[in-house]
ZAMARGU-4260 file (C-alpha; in steps of 0.2 Angstrom, whole numbers, plus 5000, padded with zeros to 4 digits):
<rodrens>
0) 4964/5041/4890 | 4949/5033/4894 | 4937/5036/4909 | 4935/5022/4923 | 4924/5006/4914
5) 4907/5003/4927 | 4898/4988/4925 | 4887/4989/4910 | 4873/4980/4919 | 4869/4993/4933
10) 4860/4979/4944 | 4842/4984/4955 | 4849/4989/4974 | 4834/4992/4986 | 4836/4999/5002
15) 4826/4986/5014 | 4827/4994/5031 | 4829/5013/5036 | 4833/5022/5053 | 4845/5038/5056
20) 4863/5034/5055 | 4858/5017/5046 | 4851/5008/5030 | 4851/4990/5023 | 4852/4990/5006
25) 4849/4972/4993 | 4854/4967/4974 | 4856/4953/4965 | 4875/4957/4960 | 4880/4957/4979
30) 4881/4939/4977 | 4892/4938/4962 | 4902/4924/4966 | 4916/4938/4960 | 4913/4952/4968
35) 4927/4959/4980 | 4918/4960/4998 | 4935/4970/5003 | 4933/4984/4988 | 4916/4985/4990
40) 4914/4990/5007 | 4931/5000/5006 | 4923/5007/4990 | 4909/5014/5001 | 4918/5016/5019
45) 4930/5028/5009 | 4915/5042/5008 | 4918/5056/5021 | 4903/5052/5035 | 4902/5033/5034
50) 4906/5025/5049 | 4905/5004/5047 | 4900/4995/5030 | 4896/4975/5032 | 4892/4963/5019
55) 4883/4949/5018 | 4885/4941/5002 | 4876/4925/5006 | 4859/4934/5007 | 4865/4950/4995
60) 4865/4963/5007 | 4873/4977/5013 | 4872/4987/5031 | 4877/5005/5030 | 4881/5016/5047
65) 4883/5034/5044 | 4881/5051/5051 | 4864/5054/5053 | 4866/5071/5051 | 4875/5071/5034
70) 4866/5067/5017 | 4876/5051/5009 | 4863/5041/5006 | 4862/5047/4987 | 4878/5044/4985
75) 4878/5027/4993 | 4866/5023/4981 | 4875/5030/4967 | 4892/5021/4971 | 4883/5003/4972
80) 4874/5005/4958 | 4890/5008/4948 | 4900/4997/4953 | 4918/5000/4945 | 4927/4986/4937
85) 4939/4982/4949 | 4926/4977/4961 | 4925/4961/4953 | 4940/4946/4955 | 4946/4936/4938
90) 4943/4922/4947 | 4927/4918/4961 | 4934/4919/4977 | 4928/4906/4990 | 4913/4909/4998
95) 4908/4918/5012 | 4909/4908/5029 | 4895/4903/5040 | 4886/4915/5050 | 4884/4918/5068
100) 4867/4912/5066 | 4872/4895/5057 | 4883/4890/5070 | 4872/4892/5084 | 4859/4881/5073
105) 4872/4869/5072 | 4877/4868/5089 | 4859/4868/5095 | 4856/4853/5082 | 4872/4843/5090
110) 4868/4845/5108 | 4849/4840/5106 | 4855/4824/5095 | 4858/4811/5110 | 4839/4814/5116
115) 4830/4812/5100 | 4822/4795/5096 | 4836/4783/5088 | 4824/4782/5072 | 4826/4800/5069
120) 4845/4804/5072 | 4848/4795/5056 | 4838/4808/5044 | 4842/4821/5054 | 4860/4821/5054
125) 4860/4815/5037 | 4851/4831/5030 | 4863/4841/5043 | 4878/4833/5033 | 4872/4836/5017
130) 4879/4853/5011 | 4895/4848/5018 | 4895/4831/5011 | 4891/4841/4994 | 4904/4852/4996
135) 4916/4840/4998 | 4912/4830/4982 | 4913/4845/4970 | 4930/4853/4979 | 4935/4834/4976
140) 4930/4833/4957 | 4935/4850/4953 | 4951/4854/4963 | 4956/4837/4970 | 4961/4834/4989
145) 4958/4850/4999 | 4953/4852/5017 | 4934/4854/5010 | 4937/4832/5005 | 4942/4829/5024
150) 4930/4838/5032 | 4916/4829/5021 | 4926/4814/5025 | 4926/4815/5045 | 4906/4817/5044
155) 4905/4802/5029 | 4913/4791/5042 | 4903/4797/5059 | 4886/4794/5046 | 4892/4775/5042
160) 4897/4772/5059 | 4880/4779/5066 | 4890/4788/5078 | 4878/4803/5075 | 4882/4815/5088
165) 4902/4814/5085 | 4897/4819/5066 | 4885/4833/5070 | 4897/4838/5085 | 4913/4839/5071
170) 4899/4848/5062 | 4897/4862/5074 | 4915/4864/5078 | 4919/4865/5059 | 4906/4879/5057
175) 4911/4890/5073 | 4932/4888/5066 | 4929/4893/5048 | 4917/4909/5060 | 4931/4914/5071
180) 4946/4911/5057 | 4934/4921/5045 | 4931/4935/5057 | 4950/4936/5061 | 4952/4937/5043
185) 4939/4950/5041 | 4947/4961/5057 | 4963/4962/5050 | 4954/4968/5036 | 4944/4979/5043
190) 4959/4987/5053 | 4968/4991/5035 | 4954/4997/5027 | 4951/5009/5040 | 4971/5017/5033
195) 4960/5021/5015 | 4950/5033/5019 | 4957/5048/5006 | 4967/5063/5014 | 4965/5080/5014
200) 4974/5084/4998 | 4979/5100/4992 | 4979/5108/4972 | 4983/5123/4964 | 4967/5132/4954
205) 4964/5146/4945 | 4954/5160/4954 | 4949/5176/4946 | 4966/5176/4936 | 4977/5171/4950
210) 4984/5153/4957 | 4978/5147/4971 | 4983/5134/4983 | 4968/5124/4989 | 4959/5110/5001
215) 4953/5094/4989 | 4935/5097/4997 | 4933/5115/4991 | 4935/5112/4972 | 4921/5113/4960
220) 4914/5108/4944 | 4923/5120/4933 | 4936/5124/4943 | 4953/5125/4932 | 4968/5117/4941
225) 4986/5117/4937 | 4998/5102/4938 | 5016/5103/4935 | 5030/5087/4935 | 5030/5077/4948
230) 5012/5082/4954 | 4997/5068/4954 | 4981/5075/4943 | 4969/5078/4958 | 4952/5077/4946
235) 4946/5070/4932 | 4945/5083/4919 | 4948/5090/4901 | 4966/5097/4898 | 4962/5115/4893
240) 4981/5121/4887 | 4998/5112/4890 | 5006/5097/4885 | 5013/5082/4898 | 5018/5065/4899
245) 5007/5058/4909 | 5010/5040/4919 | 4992/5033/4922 | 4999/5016/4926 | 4993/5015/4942
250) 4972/5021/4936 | 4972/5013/4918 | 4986/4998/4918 | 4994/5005/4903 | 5012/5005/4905
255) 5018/5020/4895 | 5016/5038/4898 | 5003/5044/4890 | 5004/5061/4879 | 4992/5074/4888
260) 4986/5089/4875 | 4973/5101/4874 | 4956/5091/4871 | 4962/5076/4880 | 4953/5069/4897
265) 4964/5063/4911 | 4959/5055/4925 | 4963/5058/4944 | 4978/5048/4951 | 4989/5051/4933
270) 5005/5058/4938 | 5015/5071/4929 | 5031/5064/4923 | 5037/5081/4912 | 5026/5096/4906
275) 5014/5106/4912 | 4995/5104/4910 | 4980/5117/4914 | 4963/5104/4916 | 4945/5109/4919
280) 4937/5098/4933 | 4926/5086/4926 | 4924/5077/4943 | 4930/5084/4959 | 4936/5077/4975
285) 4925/5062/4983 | 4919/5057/4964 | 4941/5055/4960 | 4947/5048/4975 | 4943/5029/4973
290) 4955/5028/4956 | 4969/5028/4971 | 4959/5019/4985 | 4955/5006/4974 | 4973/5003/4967
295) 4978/5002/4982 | 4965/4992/4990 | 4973/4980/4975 | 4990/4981/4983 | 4986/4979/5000
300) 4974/4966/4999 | 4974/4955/4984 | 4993/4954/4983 | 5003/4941/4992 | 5019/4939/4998
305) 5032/4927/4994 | 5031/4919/5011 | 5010/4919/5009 | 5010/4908/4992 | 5024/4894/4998
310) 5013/4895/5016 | 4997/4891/5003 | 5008/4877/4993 | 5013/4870/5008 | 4995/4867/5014
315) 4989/4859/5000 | 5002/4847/4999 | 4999/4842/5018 | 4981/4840/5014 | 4984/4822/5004
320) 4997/4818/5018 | 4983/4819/5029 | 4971/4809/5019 | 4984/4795/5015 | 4988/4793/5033
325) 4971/4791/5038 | 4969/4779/5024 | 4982/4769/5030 | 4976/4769/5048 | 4961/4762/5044
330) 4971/4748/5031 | 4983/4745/5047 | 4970/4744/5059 | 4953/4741/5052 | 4946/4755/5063
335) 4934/4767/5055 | 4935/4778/5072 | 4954/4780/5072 | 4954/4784/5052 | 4939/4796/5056
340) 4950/4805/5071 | 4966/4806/5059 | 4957/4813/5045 | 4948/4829/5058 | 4966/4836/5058
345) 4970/4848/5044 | 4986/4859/5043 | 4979/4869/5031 | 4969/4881/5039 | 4981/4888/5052
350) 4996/4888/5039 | 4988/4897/5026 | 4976/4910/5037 | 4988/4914/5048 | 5000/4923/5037
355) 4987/4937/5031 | 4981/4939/5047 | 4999/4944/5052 | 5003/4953/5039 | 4986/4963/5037
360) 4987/4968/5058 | 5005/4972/5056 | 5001/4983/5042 | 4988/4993/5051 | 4999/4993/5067
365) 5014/5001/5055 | 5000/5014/5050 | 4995/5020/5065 | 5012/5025/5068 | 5015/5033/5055
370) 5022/5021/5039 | 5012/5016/5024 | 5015/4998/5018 | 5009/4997/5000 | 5006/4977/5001
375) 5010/4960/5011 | 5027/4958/4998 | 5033/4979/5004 | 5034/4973/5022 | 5040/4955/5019
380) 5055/4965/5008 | 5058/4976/5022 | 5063/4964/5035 | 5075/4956/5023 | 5087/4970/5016
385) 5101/4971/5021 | 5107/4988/5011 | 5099/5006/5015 | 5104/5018/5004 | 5099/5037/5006
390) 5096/5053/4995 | 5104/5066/5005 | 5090/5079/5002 | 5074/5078/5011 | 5080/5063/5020
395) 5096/5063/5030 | 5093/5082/5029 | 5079/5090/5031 | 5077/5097/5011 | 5069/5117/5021
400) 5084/5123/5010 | 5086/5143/5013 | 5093/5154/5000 | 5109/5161/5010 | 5119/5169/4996
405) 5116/5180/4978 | 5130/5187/4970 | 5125/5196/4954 | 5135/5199/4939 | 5136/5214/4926
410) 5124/5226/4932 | 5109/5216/4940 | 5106/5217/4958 | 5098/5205/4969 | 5082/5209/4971
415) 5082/5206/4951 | 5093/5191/4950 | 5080/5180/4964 | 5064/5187/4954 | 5068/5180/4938
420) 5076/5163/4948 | 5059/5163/4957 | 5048/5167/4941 | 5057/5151/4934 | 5057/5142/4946
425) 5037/5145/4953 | 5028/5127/4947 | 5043/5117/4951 | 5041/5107/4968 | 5060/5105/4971
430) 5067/5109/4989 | 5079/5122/4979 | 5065/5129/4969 | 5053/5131/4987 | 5069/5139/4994
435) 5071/5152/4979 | 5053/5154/4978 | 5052/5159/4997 | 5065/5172/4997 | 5058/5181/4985
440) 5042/5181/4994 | 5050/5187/5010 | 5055/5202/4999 | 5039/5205/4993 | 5044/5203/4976
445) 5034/5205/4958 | 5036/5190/4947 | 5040/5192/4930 | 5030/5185/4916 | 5036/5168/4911
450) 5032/5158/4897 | 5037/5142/4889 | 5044/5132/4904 | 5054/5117/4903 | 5059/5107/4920
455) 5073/5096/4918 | 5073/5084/4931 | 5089/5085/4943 | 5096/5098/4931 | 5087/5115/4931
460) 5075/5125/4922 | 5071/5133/4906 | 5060/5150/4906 | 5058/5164/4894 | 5057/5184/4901
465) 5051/5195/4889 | 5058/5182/4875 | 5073/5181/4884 | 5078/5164/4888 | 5084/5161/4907
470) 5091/5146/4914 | 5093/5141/4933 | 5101/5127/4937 | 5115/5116/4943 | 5133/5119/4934
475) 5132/5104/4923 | 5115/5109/4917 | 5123/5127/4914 | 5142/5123/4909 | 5142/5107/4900
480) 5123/5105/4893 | 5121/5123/4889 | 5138/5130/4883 | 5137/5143/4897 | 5157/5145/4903
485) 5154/5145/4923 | 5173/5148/4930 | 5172/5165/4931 | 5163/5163/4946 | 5177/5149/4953
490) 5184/5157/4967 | 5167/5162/4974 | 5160/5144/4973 | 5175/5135/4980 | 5171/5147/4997
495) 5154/5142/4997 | 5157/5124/4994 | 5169/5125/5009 | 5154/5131/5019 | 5144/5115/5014
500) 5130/5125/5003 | 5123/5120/4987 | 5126/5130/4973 | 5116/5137/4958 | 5118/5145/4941
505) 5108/5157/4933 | 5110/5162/4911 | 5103/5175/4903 | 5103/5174/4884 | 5119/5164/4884
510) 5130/5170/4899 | 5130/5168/4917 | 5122/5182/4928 | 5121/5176/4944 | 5129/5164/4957
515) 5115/5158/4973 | 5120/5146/4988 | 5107/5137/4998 | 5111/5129/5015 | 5101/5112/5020
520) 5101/5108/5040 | 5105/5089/5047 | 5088/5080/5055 | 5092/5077/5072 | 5087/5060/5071
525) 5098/5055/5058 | 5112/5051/5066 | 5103/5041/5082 | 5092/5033/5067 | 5106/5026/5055
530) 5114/5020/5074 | 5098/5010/5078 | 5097/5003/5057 | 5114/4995/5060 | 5107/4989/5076
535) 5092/4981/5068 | 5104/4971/5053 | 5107/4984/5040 | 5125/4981/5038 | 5126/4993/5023
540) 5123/5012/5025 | 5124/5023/5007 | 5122/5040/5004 | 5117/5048/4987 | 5117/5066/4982
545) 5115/5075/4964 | 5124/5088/4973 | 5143/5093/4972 | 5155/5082/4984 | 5159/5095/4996
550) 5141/5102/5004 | 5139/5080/5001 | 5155/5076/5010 | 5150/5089/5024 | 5134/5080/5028
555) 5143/5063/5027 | 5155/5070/5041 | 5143/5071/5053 | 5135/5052/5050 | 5151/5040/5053
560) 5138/5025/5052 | 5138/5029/5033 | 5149/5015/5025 | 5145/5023/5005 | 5144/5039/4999
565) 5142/5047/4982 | 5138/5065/4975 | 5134/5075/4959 | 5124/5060/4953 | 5111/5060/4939
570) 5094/5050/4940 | 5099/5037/4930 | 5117/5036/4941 | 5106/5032/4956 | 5098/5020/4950
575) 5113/5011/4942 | 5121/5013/4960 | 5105/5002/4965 | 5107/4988/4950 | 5126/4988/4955
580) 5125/4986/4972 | 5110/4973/4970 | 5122/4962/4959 | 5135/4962/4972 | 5121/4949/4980
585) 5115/4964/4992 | 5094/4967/4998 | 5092/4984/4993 | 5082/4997/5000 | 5080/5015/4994
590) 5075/5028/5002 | 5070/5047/4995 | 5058/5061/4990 | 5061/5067/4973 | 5057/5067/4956
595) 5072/5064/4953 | 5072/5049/4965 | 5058/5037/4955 | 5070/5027/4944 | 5080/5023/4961
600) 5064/5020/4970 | 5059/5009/4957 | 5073/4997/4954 | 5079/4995/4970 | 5069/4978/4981
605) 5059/4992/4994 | 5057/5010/4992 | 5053/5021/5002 | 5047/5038/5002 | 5046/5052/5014
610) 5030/5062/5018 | 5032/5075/5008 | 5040/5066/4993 | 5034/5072/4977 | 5018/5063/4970
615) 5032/5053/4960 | 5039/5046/4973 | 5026/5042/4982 | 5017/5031/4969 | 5034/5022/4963
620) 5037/5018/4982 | 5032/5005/4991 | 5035/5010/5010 | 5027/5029/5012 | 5033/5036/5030
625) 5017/5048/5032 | 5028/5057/5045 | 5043/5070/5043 | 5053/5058/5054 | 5065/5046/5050
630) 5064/5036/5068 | 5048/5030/5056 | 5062/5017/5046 | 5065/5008/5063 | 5049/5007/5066
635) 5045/4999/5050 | 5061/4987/5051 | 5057/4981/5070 | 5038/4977/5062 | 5044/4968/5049
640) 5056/4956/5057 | 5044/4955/5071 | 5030/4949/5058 | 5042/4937/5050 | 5046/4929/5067
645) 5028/4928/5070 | 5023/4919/5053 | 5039/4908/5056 | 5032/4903/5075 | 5016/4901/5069
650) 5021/4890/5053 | 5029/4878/5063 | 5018/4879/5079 | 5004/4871/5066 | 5016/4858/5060
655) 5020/4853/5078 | 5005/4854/5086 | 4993/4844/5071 | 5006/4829/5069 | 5007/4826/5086
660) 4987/4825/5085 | 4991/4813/5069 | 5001/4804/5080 | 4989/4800/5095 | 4974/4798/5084
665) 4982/4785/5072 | 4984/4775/5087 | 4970/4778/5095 | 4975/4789/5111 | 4961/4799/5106
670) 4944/4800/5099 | 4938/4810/5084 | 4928/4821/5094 | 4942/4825/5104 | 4954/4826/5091
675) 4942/4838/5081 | 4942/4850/5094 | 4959/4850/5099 | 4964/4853/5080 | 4952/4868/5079
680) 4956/4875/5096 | 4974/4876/5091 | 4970/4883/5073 | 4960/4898/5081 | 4975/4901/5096
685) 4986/4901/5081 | 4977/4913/5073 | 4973/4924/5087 | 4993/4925/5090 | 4997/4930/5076
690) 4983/4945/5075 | 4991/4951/5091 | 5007/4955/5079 | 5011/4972/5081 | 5030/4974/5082
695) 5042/4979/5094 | 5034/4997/5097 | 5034/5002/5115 | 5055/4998/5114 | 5056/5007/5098
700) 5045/5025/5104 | 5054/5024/5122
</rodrens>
């Protein structure tokens, strides 16, 4: 694995202007036609003490507010100076918009026109006209008929006509749209990016001999830290012992696991798919966190939704419907004025802004209370399933398992039979594991040593004591995997079964020593909740359980929205259920927390991962609820339908509203200043409507 590429070409950056709490800073590559505005200023706002970043890529600078009582400014520097890859598009976006500054000038120039001498308001509206004019020409040469060839049309005809304030007042109303549909752009923005800042996350280290559980912040240079399946790799480091499979899709693009050994660097944001791996921290916290920032600045930002690219298609294709209507005016009629009014209505801008202005403010709206959508395509999916299907643990139920049973066999007693289940079970992040792990440290008890691990995902474990091989797990894993006879302990697991409690098996050297049941508790939301999914047009509720059917059947019995319900499942059975079910012609949706959980998670249309999923989970996932409620789903449902209506009201409201204006300028009912500013009113009302998306919350938290 290799370390994150940088620009090979660290480019000059001069700080320009200094007071406390703020610097400007300039560089030549800060007007990159290719540079990411977005990632660069969430590259720098994700640094703990930052408060604003603005860019101005037009003059190739960048204003910085911060804590003055913090020292960033190094680090600033040392972040724009190294610029990562991703900072920079395939393709050049389009520029910038105009300034606040620009279009005052512009307005000041159009007001002032009708009182200059008639001699100059030819030149000087002329030299006004000729970047957009210039514009126009090259978006005409090298992409064809975009709104760039009517606006440069409008002022060509006002020029010809001598009509010079008309030209230089469509002018100034041009400029102060593409401002405000800019800035809206740039708010909605703004108000995701604000969602990126890293959190407070947790890893285990090594300190003087022992593990220790830690706060992102206070690791060091040095430091080693231990990840086990399941678990994102919190630094970038040198793996010092173990060996893992390692998915660094999400950092690297490679779409295999990678093989992780001693000797080998991995970088932060991998996740562990199988093994266990001991790294020394090359880079620690604020130096790892943008691997994952940036990715998902990526999804967030640069993805669109399906709804977004046939909103785009369909304004490019209006564009020369426009132009050949404005062409036949002027054939029909002869009149350069009317020709001139059709051609200063452009669907475009409204149809195609609107939609990420939308979807960016719902987004944030859905963060702020509590759910994570992981791009524009997440929350369009979400408001279209029609099928929600559950893992039992950790979702319907609360997954705080508690160790309620141990019956021993032969002559172990209790106290021995938790403390080797425990010592096996200590790195593994399953609910049943936690639940073993915390009774035994409720008793106080020593670990054994263990070596030579081996987690098998939704089975069991494999340890050695004392070169003793020890397996805890679920009856398959012990009975039909391992050879290991189970129905001596029949009677006693049928009782326990009848209780609703989940069962687990424990081998020593080839036979069964101990029989454990664990008890999981129903969320009190989940029955209201599934109630209130039905309401919202989920008219397929599915539970899933790798656990036997009776503690599955129990929990079932308690949720009668529930049209589906399987148990004693596999991964790969989950995710089978999903394909099945997605053949039958259904939107799936799939909600869980697991390892166990990603290949469900991934092949179903939207998952979704609770907030204390494993890493796993959480990267395969495209919905994260951030909190330990499921009332989060309705939520996330009532925004996503709310946006579609919104995207749909605001689709057609530019439709209506610019082909009526087609309508009464073709036949002359109004003039091309008036038709100019009624078009751009309506595109910035649009667009403020659609930033006021925020969902149906106030109904949903009453």
């Amino acid at each position: 694995m290799s370390r994150i590429r940088y620009m090979p070409d660290n480019p000059s950056v001069q700080v320009v202007h200094s007071i406390p709490g703020r610097f400007r800073v300039k560089s030549r590559v800060f007007t990159n036609p290719a540079l990411d505005p977005d990632y660069v200023t969430a590259f720098i706002a994700a640094l703990p003490a930052v408060f604003q970043v603005r860019m101005n890529t037009g003059s190739g600078s960048i204003v910085v507010e911060h804590d003055p009582g913090a020292d960033v400014r190094d680090e600033i520097m040392i972040r724009l100076k190294n610029l990562p890859n991703e900072a920079f598009l395939p393709e050049a976006p389009r520029g910038s918009g105009p300034d606040l500054f620009e279009v005052g000038t512009r307005t000041f120039a159009a007001a002032i026109t009708p009182f200059l001498p008639r001699s100059l308001q030819g030149p000087f509206s002329w030299a006004l006209s000729i970047p957009t004019l210039m514009n126009g020409a090259e978006t005409l040469v090298t992409e064809g008929l975009k709104v760039e060839v009517l606006d440069a049309s409008v002022r060509l005809m006002s020029l010809a006509r001598k009509n010079y304030f008309v030209g230089n007042a469509v002018g100034a109303m041009l400029s102060m749209a593409a401002y405000l549909e800019e800035s809206s752009t740039r708010q909605a923005n703004d108000l995701l990016k604000n969602l990126l800042r890293p959190q407070a996350d947790r890893l285990r280290v090594e300190r003087d001999g022992a593990e220790v559980l830690i706060d992102s912040d206070q690791a060091m240079v040095g430091d080693i830290v231990i990840c086990g399946p399941g678990e994102m790799i919190p630094v970038d480091g040198l793996v010092i012992s173990g060996e893992a499979s390692v998915n660094a899709c999400s950092i690297t693009g490679e779409s295999s696991p990678v093989h992780a050994r001693p000797g080998i660097e991995v970088l932060s944001g991998g996740i562990i798919e199988e093994g266990r791996l001991r790294v020394e921290a090359l880079n620690v916290g604020k130096e790892t966190s943008m691997a994952r920032i940036g990715k998902f600045l990526e999804k967030s930002l640069r993805t669109q939704s399906g709804h977004q690219r046939w909103s785009n298609t369909l304004a490019d294709r209006l564009v020369p419907l426009t132009f050949g209507i404005g062409l036949g005016v002027y054939a029909l009629t002869g009149s350069a004025a009317r020709a001139a009014s059709v051609l200063a209505v452009d669907y475009s801008c409204a149809i195609k802004l609107a939609t990420p202005v939308a979807v960016r403010t719902a987004m944030y709206h859905a963060g702020q209370n509590g759910v994570l959508l992981k791009g524009a395509q997440a929350l369009e999916a979400l408001g279209s399933v029609d099928t929600l299907i559950f893992d039992k643990t950790g979702t319907l139920t609360h997954g705080l398992l508690e160790l309620t049973d141990i019956l021993p066999l032969e002559d172990f007693t209790e106290d021995e039979v938790l403390a080797l289940a425990a010592g096996a079970e200590e790195h593994y992040g399953h609910p049943v594991a936690r639940a073993v792990l915390k009774a035994a440290r409720e008793k106080n008890l020593s670990l054994p040593p263990i070596s030579q691990v081996d987690f098998i995902v939704a089975h069991g474990v494999s340890a050695y004591v004392d070169d003793k091989r020890v397996l805890v797990g679920s009856r398959h894993f012990i009975e039909e995997d391992e050879g290991i006879s189970c129905t001596q302990v029949d009677g006693k697991a049928d009782l326990l079964q009848d209780e609703g409690k989940t069962l687990l098996y424990m081998a020593l050297e080839g036979r069964l020593v101990a029989l454990m049941a664990l008890r999981d508790t129903l969320r009190s939301e989940a029955g209201d909740t599934l109630k209130a999914l039905k309401a919202s047009g989920f008219n397929h509720l599915v539970m899933l359980s790798g656990d036997q059917p009776r503690p599955v059947h129990a929990v079932a019995d308690q949720l009668k929205e529930l049209d589906e319900v399987h148990a004693g499942l596999k991964p790969e059975d989950k995710a089978r259920i999903v394909a099945r079910l997605k053949e039958e012609g259904r939107k799936v949706a799939f909600v869980g927390d697991g390892v166990n959980d990603s290949p469900a998670l991934l092949s179903a249309d939207v998952g979704i991962c609770m907030s204390e999923g494993a890493d796993l989970a959480r990267d395969a996932a495209q919905v994260i609820l951030m909190k330990d409620d499921l009332k989060g789903l309705v939520l996330a449902r009532s925004i996503a339908r709310d946006t579609a209506r919104v995207l749909h009201n605001s689709l057609w409201s530019a439709v209506g509203i610019n082909s009526t204006l087609l309508v009464l300028a073709g036949t002359g009912r109004i003039s091309t200043l008036t038709s100019a500013a009624l078009h751009n009113a309506s595109t910035i009302g649009i667009l403020a409507y659609a930033a006021m998306n925020k969902g149906e919350q106030d109904a949903l938290q009453s």
